[in-house]
C-alpha positions as CSV (number, residue, x, y, z in Angstrom):
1,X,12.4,-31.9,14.7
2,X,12.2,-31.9,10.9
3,X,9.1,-30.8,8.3
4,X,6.6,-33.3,9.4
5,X,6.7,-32.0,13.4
6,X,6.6,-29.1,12.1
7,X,3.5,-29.4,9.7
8,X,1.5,-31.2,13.0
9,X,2.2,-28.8,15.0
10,X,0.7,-26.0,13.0
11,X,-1.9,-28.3,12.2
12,X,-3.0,-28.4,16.2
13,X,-2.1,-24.9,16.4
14,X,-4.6,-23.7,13.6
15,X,-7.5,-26.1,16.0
16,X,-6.9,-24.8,18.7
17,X,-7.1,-21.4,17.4
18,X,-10.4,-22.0,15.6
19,X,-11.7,-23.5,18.9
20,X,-10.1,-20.7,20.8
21,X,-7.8,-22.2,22.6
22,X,-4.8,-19.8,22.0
23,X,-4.8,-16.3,21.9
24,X,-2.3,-14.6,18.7
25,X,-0.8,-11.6,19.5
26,X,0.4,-8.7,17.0
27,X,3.8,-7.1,17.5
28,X,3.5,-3.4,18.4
29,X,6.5,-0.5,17.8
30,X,7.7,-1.4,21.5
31,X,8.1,-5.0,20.7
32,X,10.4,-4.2,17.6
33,X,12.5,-2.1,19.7
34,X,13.2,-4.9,22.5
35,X,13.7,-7.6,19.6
36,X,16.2,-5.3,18.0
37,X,18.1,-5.2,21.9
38,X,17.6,-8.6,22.2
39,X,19.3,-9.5,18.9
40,X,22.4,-7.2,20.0
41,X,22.8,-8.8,23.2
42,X,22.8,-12.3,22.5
43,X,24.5,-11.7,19.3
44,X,26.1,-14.9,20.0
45,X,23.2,-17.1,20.3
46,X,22.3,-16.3,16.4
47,X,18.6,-15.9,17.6
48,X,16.1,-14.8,14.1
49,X,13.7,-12.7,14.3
50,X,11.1,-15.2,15.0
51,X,13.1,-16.1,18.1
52,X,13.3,-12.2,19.9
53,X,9.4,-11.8,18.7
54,X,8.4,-14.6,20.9
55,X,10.4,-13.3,23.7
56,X,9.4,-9.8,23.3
57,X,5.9,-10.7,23.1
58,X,6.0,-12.6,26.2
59,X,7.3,-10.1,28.3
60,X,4.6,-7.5,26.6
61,X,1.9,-10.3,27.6
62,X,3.0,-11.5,30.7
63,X,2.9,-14.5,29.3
64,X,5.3,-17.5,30.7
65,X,4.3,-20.4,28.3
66,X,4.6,-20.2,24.5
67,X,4.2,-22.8,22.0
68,X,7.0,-23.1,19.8
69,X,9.0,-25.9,18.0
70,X,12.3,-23.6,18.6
71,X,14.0,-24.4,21.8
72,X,16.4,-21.4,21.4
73,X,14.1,-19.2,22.6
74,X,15.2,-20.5,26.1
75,X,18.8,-19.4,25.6
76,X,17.2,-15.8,26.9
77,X,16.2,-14.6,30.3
78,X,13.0,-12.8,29.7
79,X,12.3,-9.7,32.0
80,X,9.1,-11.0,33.6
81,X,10.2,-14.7,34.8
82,X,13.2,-17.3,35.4
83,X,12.5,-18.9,31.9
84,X,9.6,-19.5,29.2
85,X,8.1,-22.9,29.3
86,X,8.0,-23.9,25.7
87,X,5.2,-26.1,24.5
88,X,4.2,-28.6,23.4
């Protein structure tokens, strides 16, 4: 979507985290590990490590929308549901 989708999106995501809209997660050891299995199974997909976090982290959450310019992150089936609705 280029730089300048980019820049607004992190502009609304740093408002809505000020007005506590969105929740940020940390990545714990466990995460690592499944981003690390993710990467080796969809080898082919050429997913970065932003891409398995977000996955990885959803599972750990529960969590079936995440907001993300990325649509790769839908090339994966996560453990917990069908697919992850990406917003916005």
């Amino acid at each position: 979507m280029g730089a300048q989708a980019h820049a607004v999106f992190l502009e609304h995501m740093s408002a809505d985290l000020a007005a506590g809209g969105i929740d940020l997660a940390e990545l714990v050891p466990d995460d690592i590990a499944r981003m690390a299995e993710l990467t080796r199974v969809h080898r082919d997909a050429r997913l970065d490590s932003t891409d398995v976090s977000v996955i990885a982290l959803a599972e750990r959450l529960g969590a079936t929308q995440v907001a993300t310019l990325d649509h790769r992150d839908n090339v994966v089936r996560p453990r917990h549901c069908a697919a992850l609705i990406l917003l916005p």
